[in-house]
GULORO-40913 format. One line per 10 residues: for each residue x, y, z of C-alpha. Coordinates in pm, whole numbers, plus 32768, in hexadecimal, padded with zeros to 4 digits. Example, Ala and Ser with C-alpha at 12.3 -4.5 7.8 and 13.67 -1.06 7.14 Angstrom:
84CE/7E3E/830C | 8557/7F96/82CA $
***
This chain:
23D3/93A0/847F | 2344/92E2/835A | 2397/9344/81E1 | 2275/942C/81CA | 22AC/94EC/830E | 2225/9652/82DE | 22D9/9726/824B | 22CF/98A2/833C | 2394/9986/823D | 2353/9A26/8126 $
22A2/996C/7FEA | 2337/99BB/7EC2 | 2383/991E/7D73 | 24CE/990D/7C79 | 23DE/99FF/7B91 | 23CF/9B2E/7C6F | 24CB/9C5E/7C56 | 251D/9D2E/7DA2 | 250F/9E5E/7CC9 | 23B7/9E65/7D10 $
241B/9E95/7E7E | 24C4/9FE2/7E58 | 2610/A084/7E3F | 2745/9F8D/7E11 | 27DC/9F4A/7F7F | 293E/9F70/8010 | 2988/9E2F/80E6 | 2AC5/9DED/8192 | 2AC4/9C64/81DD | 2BA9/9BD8/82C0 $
2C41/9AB8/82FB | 2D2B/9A52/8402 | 2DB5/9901/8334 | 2D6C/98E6/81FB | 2E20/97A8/8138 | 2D4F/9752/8030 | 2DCD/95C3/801F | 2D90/9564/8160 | 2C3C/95D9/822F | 2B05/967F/81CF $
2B78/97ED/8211 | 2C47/9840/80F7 | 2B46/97AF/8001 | 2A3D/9853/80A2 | 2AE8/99C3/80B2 | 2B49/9971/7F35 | 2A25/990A/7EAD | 2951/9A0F/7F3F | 2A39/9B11/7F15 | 2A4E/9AC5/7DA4 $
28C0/9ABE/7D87 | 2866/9C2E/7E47 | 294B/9CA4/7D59 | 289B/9C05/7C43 | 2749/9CD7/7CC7 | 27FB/9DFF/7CD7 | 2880/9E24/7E16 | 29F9/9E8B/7E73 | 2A83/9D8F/7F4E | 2BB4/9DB2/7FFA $
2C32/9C6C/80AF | 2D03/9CB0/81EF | 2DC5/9B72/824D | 2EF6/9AD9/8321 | 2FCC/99AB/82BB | 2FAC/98BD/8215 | 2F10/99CA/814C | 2DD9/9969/8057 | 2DFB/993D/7EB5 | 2CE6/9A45/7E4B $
2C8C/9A7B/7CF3 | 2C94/9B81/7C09 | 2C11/9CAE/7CB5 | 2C04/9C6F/7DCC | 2D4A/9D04/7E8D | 2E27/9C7B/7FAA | 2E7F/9D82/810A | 2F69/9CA6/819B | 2F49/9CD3/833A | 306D/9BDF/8370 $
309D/9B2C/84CD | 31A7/9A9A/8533 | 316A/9938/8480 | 31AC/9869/85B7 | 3122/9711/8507 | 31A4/9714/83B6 | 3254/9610/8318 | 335A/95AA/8306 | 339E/960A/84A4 | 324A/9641/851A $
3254/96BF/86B5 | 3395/9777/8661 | 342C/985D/8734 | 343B/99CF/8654 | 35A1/9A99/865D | 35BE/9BD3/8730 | 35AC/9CA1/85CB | 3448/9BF5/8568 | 33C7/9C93/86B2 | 32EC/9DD7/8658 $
31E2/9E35/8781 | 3172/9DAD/8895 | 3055/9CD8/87F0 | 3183/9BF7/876F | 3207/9BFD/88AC | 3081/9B60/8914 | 30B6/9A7D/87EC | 31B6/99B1/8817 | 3187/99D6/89C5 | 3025/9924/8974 $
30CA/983D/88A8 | 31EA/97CD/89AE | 30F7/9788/8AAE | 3005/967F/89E6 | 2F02/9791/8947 | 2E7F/97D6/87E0 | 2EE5/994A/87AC | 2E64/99C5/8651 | 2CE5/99FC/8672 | 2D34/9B10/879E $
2E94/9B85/870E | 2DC7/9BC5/85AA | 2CC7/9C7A/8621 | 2D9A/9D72/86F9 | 2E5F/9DC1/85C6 | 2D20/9DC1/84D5 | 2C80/9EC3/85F4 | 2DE3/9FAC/859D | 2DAB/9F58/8451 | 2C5F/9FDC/8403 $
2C89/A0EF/84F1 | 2D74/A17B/8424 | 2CA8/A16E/8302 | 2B4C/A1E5/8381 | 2A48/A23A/829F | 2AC1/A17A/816C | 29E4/A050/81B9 | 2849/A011/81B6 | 2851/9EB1/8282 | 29A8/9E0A/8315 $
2941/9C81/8303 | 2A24/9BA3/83D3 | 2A47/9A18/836E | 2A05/998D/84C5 | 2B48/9A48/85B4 | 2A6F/9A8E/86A2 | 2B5D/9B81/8749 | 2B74/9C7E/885A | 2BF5/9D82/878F | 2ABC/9D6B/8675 $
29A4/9DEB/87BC | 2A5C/9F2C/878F | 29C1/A03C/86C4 | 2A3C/A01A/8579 | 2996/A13B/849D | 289C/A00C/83ED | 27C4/9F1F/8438 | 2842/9DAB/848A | 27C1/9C70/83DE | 2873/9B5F/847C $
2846/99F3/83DB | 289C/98BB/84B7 | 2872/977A/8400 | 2858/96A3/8519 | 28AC/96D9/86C8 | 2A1B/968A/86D7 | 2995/95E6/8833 | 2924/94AB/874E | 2A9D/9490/86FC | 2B06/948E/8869 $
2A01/93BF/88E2 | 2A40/929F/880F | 2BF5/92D2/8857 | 2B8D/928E/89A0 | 2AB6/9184/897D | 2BC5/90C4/88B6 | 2CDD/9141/89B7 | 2D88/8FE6/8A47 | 2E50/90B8/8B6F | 2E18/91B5/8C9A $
2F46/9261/8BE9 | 2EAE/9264/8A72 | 2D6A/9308/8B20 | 2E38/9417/8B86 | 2EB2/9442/8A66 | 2D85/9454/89A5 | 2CD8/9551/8AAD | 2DFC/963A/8A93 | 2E3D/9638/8902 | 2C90/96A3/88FD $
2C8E/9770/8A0C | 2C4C/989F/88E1 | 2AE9/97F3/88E4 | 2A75/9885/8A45 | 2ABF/99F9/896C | 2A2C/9984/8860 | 28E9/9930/8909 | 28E2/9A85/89D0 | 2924/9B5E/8860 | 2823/9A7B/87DA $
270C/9AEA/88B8 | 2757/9C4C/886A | 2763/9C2A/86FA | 2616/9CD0/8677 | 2607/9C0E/8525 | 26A4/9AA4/84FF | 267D/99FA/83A0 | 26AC/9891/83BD | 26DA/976B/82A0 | 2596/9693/8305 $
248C/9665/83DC | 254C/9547/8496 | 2675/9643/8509 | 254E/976C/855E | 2505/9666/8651 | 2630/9625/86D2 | 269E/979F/86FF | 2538/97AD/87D6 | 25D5/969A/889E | 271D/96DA/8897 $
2746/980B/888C | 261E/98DC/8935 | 25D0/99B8/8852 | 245E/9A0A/87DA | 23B5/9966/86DB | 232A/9A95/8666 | 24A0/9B08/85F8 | 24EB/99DD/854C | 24A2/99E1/83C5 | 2500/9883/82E6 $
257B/98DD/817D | 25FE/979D/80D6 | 2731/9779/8059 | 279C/96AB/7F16 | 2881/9627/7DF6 | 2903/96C8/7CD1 | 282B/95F4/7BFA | 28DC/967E/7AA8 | 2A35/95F2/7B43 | 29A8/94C2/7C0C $
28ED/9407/7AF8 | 28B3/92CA/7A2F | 29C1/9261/792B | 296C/911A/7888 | 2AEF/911B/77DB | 2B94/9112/7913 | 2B8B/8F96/7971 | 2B0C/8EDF/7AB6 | 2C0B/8E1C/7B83 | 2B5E/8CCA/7BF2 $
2B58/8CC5/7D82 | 2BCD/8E1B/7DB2 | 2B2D/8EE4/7EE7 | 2BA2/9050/7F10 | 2B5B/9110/802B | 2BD0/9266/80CA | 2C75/9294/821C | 2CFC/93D3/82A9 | 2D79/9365/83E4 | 2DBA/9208/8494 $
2CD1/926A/858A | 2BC6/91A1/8627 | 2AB7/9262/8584 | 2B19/920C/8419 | 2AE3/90BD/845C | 2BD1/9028/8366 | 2C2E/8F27/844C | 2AD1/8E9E/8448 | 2B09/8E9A/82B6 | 2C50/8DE5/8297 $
2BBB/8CE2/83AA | 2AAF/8CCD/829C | 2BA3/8CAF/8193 | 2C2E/8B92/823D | 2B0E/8AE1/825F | 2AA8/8AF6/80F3 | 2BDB/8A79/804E | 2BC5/893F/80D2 | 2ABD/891E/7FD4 | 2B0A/89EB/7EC9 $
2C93/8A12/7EEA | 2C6A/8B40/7DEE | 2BFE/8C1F/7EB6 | 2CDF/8D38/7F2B | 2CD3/8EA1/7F97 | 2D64/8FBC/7F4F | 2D2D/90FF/804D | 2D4A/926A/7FF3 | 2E55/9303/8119 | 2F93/92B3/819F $
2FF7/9151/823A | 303B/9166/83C8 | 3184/90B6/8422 | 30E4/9035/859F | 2F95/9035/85FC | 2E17/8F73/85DF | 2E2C/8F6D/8481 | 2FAA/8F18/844B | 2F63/8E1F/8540 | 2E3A/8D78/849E $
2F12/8D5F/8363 | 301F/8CB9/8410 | 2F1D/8BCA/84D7 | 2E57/8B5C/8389 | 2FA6/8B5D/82A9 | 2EEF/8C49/81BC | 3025/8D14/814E | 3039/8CB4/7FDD | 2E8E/8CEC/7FF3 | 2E9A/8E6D/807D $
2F1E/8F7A/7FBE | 2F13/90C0/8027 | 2F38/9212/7F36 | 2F69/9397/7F81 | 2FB5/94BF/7EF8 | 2F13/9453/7DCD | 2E61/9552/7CB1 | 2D1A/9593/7CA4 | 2D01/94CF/7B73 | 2DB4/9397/7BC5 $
2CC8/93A9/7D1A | 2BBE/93CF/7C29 | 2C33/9291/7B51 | 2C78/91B9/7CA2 | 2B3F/91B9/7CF6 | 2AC5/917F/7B9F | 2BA4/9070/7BC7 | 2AE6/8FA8/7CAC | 29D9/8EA3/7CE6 | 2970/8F4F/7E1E $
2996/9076/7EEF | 299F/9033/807D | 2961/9153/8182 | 2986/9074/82CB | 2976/9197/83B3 | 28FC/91A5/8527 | 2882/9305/84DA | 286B/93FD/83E6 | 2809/955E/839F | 2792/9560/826E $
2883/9443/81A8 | 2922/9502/806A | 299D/93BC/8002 | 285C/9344/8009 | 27C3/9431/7F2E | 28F8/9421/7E30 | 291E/92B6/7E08 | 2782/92C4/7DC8 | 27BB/93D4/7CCE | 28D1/931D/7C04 $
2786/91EA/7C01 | 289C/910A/7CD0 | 279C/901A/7D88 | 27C9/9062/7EDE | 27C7/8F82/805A | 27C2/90A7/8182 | 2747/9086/82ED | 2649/9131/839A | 271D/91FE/846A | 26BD/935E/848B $
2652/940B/8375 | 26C2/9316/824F | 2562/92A2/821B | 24E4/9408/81E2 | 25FE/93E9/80A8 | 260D/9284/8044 | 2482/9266/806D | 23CF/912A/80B3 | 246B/8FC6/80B2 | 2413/8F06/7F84 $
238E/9037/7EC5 | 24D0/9112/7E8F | 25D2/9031/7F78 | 262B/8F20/8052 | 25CB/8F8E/81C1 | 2681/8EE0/82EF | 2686/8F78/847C | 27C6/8FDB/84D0 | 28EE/8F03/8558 | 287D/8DE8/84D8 $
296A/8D27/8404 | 28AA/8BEF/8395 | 2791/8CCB/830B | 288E/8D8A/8249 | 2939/8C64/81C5 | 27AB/8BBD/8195 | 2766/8D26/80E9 | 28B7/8D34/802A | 289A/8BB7/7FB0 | 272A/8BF3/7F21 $
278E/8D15/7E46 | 28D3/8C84/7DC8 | 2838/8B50/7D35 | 26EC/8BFD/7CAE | 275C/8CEC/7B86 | 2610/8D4F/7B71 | 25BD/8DA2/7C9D | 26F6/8E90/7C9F | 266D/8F19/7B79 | 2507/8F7F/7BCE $
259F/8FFE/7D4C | 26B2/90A1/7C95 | 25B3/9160/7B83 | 2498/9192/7C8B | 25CA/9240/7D9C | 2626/9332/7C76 | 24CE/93D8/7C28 | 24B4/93FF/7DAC | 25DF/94D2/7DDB | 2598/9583/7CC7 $
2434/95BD/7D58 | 249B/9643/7E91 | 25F1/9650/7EC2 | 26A1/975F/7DB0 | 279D/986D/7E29 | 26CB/998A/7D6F | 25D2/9924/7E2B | 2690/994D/7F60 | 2707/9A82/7F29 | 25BE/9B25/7EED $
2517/9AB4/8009 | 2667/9B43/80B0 | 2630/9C71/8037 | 24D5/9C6F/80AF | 2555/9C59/8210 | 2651/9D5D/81DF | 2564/9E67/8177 | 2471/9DF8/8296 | 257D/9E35/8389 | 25CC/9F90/82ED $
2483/9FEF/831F | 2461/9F97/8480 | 25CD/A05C/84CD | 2507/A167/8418 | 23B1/A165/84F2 | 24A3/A161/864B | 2570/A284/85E6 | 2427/A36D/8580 | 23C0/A471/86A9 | 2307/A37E/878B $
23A5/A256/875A | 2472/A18F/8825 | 25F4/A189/87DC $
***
């Protein structure tokens, strides 16, 4: 999908109101994890949450651990599970008291045996949930569980966003799998995917991030491109923005990584990194999410004795997030495959010059190479390092990328603008609940 790949949803622009759409809406949104430092989910239920409410709407987030940071009025329902993965004794075994219903009992059974629990365990509460409260909601929009219990009847129509198949995730475990035995184990932990894919095809109205993921869900998924609507997500561009007083640190490269999983691809960077300090010795990185103790990317430390040259920060504020990245020479997204990239779009906003693959979506966000960003195909160390070296010793080609990636986000890629073009989709959804329950229509 190039940069320019057609958009299907909604047009709209940061200067239109929803008012004009009719009477303010009721939305429940749910979320099944919502941690706002590490993933896409909590800052996408936050951000949009925060902006329907600025057009109007009441939004009322419904969430399970780790629950998501909203802002001011916005409210929390807390549908807690179990919390099987936190920290600091993630896969724990729960007391006999924590036991409530059988659902836990499906919980941590799923979990014993290999499985990912939470996206079906959610929605069977969420289905009790709203059934209880019938009638007090215009649309229920669910942030990508993909559950059994959401097909049931639940007294509004369903909006269901899925950034990107969760399939993509599972393809590219097993790809990098080295054993029979880590195979299995990757099968089992995303066997929620085959119910995914069947709720998926039943969903009438999917809202995706980009035309690259629309794709994908086709695909992936099955489901009709007819169903499928793109509204763009973006940055808090008053919060991620230039700030000429906060200084540059020569050779620093920040990046973000949820996950050492293969499809981050921050191995491929701190291969890179590895590479390009044996010219410029300067050059370090710092990444945005928590260090792994084993794995690729411990690993690739160890091998390139980089420890003193990797740094790695969480649970950071939204300002000093804001002021790392500010902070830096250049932003890196080195991932396999992406959704949409929110880093992406943020490290553009904050006019941070910016090196990203082609993976995915990311060129949809970052744009073309050489006109708002470095471009480089994915997996491909030397062309990051190649990518990464260029930009570090050309100040101003850092600053014409870094200028030129801020007017594109905010361009295309605002949360207002999400959140009306959201709201589009909700109402068009209402209205076809509407048409099926008049005399004549089909239920």
């Amino acid at each position: 999908m190039t940069a320019e790949a057609i958009e299907t949803g909604p047009r709209t622009g940061s200067d239109t109101s929803d008012a004009a759409g009719g009477r303010p809406l009721r939305i429940a949104l749910l979320t099944y994890k919502g941690n706002p430092f590490c993933g896409g989910q909590g800052v996408y239920v936050r951000h949009l949450g925060r902006e329907l409410a600025r057009l109007g709407h009441s939004v009322e987030v419904i969430g399970a651990q780790p629950y998501p940071v909203l802002d001011e009025g916005v409210p929390l329902t807390e549908l807690p599970s179990l919390d099987l993965y936190r920290q600091p004794d993630p896969f724990r075994t729960p007391k006999r008291g924590e036991y409530r219903d059988w659902i836990d009992l499906a919980e941590v059974a799923t979990m014993w045996t290999g499985g990912f629990p939470e996206p079906l365990t959610f929605s069977l509460r969420a289905r009790r949930h709203l059934a209880a409260r019938r009638g007090e909601f215009d649309v229920i929009h669910d942030n990508q569980t993909l559950g059994y219990g959401l097909l049931a009847d639940l007294g509004a129509p369903l909006v269901t966003t899925i950034h990107h198949p969760i399939t993509v995730d599972r393809q590219l475990e097993l790809d990098a799998a080295d054993s029979r035995r880590r195979r299995a184990s990757v099968r089992r932990w995303y066997a929620f995917t085959r119910m995914q894919k069947r709720v998926a095809r039943r969903l009438p109205s999917v809202l995706t991030v980009s035309g690259s993921s629309k794709q994908e869900i086709v695909d992936h998924l099955g489901v009709r491109q007819d169903r499928i609507h793109v509204v763009h997500i973006g940055a808090d561009t008053d919060l991620w923005s230039p700030d000429p007083s906060v200084a540059e640190v020569p050779g620093r490269i920040v990046t973000t990584s949820s996950a050492d999983v293969p499809l981050k691809g921050l191995v491929h960077l701190v291969e890179a990194l590895a590479k390009l300090r044996t010219e410029n010795p300067r050059a370090h990185l710092v990444v945005v999410g928590k260090r792994a103790e084993d794995g690729p990317v411990a690993q690739a430390i160890e091998r390139y004795g980089l420890h003193d040259a990797v740094r790695f920060v969480k649970g950071i504020s939204d300002a000093e997030l804001v002021d790392l990245v500010r902070s830096a020479e250049v932003a890196c997204v080195p991932s396999l495959y992406e959704g949409f990239s929110l880093p992406a779009a943020e490290a553009m906003a904050t006019g941070t010059p910016l090196v990203a693959t082609t993976g995915g979506a990311i060129p949809e966000v970052a744009g073309r190479d050489g006109e708002t960003c470095l471009a480089v195909e994915p997996a491909d160390a030397g062309a990051l390092a190649a990518a990464l070296a260029r930009l570090l010793g050309d100040p101003q080609l850092r600053a014409r990328l870094g200028a030129a990636g801020r007017a594109r986000v905010l361009a295309r890629f605002t949360w207002k603008q999400a959140a009306i073009g959201t709201a589009e989709l909700y109402r068009q959804a209402i209205a076809a609940r509407a048409a099926t329950l008049q005399p004549g229509g089909r239920r």
